[in-house]
N, C-alpha and C positions, 0 to 999 in steps of 0.2 A: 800377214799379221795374224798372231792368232790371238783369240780371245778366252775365257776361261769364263764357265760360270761362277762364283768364288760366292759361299752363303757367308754373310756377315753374322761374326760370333761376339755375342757381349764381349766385353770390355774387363778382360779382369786386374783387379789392381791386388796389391800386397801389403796389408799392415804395416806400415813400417816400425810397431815397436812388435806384435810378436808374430809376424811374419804369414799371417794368415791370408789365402787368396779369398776376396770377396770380390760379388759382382757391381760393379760402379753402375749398374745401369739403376739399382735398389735405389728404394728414395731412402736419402739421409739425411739426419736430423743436424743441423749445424753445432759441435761442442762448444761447449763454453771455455772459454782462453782463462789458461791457469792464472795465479798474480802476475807471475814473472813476463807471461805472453803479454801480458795485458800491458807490465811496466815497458816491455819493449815494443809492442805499438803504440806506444803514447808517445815514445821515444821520436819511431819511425814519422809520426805524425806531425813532429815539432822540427822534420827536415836532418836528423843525425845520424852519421855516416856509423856504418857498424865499430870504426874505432872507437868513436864516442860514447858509443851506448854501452862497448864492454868496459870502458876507462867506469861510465856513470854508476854500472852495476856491478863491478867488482868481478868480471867474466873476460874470459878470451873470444876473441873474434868468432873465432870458430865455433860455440857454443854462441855466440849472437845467431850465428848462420843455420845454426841446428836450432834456435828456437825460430827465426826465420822461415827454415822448410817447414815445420809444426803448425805453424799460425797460418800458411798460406795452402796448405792441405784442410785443414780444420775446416776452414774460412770456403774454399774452392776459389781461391784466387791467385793473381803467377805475379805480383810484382808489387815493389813497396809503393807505388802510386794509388793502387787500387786497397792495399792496406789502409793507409792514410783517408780515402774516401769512405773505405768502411766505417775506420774509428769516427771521421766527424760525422757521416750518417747518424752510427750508435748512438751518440754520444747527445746528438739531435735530441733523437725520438725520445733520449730517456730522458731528457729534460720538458720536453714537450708531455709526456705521457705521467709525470707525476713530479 
């Protein structure tokens, strides 16, 4: 069996709107969700399937799916469960805090 010494190299990710490589290991500041991200985890939060949400918002699935990958990059999170726990977290604090 051979083994290899192998040095571990940061993590580079890629913009995905203009395609610039940054390193993921940088601290990042969390964005703030456009309206529309926002309408569609309110959405996701109320348990509706993406046909629902593009029927609600006058969008195709697809365009659900792509403000989907946006919101869960933003965010750093991989699924509409942890969406969902975000928005009622948020949604908490900001009742809680004023």
């Amino acid at each position: 069996m051979i083994t290899r010494n192998l040095q571990l190299l940061p993590k580079v990710v890629c913009c995905s709107l203009c395609g610039r490589d940054f390193d993921a290991t940088e601290s990042k500041v969390v964005q703030q969700l456009s309206v529309r991200e926002t309408q569609v985890a309110d959405l996701i939060q109320q348990a509706k399937s993406n046909k629902e949400i593009a029927y609600e918002l006058g969008l195709t699935t697809g365009t659900v799916k792509e403000y989907l990958f946006h919101i869960f990059r933003k965010l750093g999170i991989s699924n509409r469960t942890e969406l969902a726990l975000w928005k009622r977290d948020s949604a908490a604090k900001a009742a809680f805090s004023g």
